[in-house]
C-alpha positions in Angstrom: -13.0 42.2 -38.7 -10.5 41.4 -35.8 -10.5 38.5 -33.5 -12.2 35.4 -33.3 -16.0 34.5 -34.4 -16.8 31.6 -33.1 -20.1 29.8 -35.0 -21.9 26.4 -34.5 -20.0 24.8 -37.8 -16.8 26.3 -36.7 -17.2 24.4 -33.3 -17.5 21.3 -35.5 -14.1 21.6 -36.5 -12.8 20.3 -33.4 -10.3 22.3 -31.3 -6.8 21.8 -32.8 -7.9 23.5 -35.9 -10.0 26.1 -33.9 -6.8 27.4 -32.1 -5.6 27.2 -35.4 -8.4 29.2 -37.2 -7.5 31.6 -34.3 -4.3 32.1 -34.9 -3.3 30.1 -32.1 -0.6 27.7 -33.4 -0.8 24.2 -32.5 0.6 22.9 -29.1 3.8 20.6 -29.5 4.2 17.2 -27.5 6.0 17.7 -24.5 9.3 15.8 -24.1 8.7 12.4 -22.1 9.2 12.5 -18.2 9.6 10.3 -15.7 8.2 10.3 -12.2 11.9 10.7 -10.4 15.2 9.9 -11.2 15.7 6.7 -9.2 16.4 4.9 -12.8 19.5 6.9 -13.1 22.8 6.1 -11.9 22.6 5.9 -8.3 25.9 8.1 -6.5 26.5 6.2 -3.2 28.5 8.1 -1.0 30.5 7.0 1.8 27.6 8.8 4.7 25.4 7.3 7.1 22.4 9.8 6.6 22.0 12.1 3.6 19.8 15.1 4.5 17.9 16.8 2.2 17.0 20.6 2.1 15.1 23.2 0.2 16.0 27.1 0.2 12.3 28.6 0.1 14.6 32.3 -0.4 15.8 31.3 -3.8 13.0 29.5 -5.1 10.3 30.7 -7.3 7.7 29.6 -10.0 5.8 32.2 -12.2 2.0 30.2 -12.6 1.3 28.3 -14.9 3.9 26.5 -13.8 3.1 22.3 -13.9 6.7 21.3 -12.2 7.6 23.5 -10.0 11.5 23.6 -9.7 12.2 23.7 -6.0 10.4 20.2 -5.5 12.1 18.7 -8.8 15.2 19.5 -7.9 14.8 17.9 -4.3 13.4 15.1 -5.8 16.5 14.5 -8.0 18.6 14.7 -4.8 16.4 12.3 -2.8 16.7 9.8 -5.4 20.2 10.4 -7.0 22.4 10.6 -3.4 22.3 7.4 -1.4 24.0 7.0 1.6 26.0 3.4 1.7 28.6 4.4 4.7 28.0 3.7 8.1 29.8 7.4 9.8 29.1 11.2 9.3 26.5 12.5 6.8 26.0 14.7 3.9 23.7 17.1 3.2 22.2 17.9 -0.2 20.7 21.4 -0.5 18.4 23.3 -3.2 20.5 26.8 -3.4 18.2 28.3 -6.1 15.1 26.3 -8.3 13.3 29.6 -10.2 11.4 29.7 -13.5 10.4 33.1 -14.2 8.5 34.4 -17.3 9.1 37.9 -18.9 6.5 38.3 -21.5 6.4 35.4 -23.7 9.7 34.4 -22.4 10.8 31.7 -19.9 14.2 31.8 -17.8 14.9 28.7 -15.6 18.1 28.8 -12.9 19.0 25.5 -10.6 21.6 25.3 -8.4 22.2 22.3 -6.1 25.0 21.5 -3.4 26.0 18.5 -1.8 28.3 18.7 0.9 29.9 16.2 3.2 29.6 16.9 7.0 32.0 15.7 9.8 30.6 16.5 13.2 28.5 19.3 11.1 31.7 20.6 9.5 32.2 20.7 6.0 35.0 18.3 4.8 34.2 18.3 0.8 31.1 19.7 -1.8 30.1 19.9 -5.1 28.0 22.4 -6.8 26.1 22.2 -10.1 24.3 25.1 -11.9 22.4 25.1 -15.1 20.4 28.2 -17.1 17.6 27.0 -20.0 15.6 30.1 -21.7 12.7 29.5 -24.1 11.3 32.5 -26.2 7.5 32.1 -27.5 5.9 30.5 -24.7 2.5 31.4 -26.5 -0.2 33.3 -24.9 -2.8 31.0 -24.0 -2.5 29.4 -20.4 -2.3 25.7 -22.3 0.5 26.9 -24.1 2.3 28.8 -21.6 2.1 25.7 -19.3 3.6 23.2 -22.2 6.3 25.7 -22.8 7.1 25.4 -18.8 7.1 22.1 -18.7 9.1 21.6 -21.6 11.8 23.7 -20.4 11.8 22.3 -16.8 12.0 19.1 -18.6 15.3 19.9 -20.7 16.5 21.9 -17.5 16.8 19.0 -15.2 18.2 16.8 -17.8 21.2 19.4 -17.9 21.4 19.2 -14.1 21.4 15.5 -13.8 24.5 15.5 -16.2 26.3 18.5 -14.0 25.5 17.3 -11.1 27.3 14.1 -11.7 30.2 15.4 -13.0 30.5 17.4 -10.5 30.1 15.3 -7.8 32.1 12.5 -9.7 35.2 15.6 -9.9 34.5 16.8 -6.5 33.7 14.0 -4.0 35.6 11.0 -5.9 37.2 10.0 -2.6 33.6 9.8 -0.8 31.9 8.3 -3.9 31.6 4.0 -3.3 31.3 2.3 -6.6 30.8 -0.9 -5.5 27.4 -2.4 -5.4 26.0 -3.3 -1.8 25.4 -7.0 -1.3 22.1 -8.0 -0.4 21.6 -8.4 3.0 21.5 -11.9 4.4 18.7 -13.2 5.9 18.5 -15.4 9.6 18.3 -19.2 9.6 14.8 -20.8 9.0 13.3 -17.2 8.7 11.1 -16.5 5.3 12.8 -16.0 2.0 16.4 -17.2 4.4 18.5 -19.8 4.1 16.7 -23.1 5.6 18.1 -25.5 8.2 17.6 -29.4 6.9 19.0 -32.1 8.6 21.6 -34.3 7.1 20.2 -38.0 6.7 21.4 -40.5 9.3 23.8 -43.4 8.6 
C-alpha cells in the first residue's frame, strides 16, 4: 500500500513524527535573522541625500517565498548607506533581487549599485553581486518556504560582505569614517546646556 493512512492513534503522535511517518523529513531551524541591517557597520558617504531605488524588471520571487529579495535588498541599502555630507547625492539601486525555483531546487541572484551623482552625473560606483543555490527544498509548502528563507538568509549575508568591500575598494574617497558629533542643543532648551547665574560678590 502507497501513501499515507492517516488514523485517530496516528494523529496522536503529534506532527513532527507524522511528517516523518510520511516520509516527510523533519524541517531544520532556520538560520537567525534580524529585522534590518541597521546593527551593521554603517558606510557614511560624503552625500547630502542617498536615494533609494528598486528595478521591478529584474526582480522576481517564485511563491512560497517568506522574504522576498527585491525588498531585502532595499532594506539593506536603506539601512547600510547614510548620507553625512552636506553636497550632491548618491543613489543606491536594486539591479536584480530574484529567487527562482526549478523543481526542488532554489537559485537566488542580487545585484546592488551605489553610485555617486554630481548634478545627476555619475562621478564614482560600486557594484556587488552574489549567487546561493539550494538543492532539496522539499515538497511540502512548509518546507519549500524554510528552504527559501534559509537561502535568502545566507544570500544576503554574502551581499552585506560584497557590498562593503566593494564600496570600501570603490568609493574610499567618498567614504567618511569619522563619527558625527552629536548635535548641540540651544541654551535653556530641554536636554541643552542650562544658563545659571554666577553668584554675586
Amino acid at each position: 500500500m502507497t501513501g499515507c493512512s492517516l488514523t485517530r492513534r496516528s494523529l496522536a503522535i503529534g506532527m513532527p513524527l507524522l511528517l516523518l511517518a510520511c516520509g516527510e523529513r523533519e524541517l531544520p531551524p532556520a538560520p537567525p535573522r534580524l529585522d534590518g541591517y541597521a546593527w551593521l557597520t554603517p558606510l557614511r558617504l560624503n552625500v547630502a541625500d542617498v536615494e533609494v531605488v528598486e528595478n521591478t524588471a529584474g526582480s522576481r520571487a517564485d511563491p512560497p517565498a517568506p522574504i522576498i529579495p527585491a525588498v531585502e535588498v532595499a532594506r539593506m541599502g536603506r539601512d547600510r548607506v547614510v548620507p553625512s555630507g552636506t553636497t550632491n547625492r548618491a543613489r543606491f539601486t536594486v539591479e536584480t533581487a530574484s529567487l527562482v525555483r526549478s523543481g526542488d531546487s532554489i537559485a537566488v541572484l542580487l545585484r546592488a549599485r551605489l553610485d555617486v551623482l554630481d548634478n545627476e552625473r555619475p562621478v564614482a560606483f560600486a557594484v556587488a553581486e552574489v549567487r546561493r543555490n539550494l538543492t532539496g527544498a522539499g515538497s511540502s509548502a512548509a518546507a519549500r518556504a524554510r528552504a527559501a528563507e534559509t537561502v535568502m538568509i545566507r544570500a544576503m549575508e554574502d551581499l552585506n560582505v560584497e557590498f562593503e568591500l566593494q564600496v570600501r575598494r570603490n568609493l574610499r574617497d567618498w567614504l567618511l569614517e569619522t563619527t558625527p558629533a552629536a548635535p548641540v542643543l540651544p541654551l535653556d532648551s530641554p536636554g541643552g546646556i542650562q544658563r545659571q547665574d554666577l553668584p554675586q560678590g
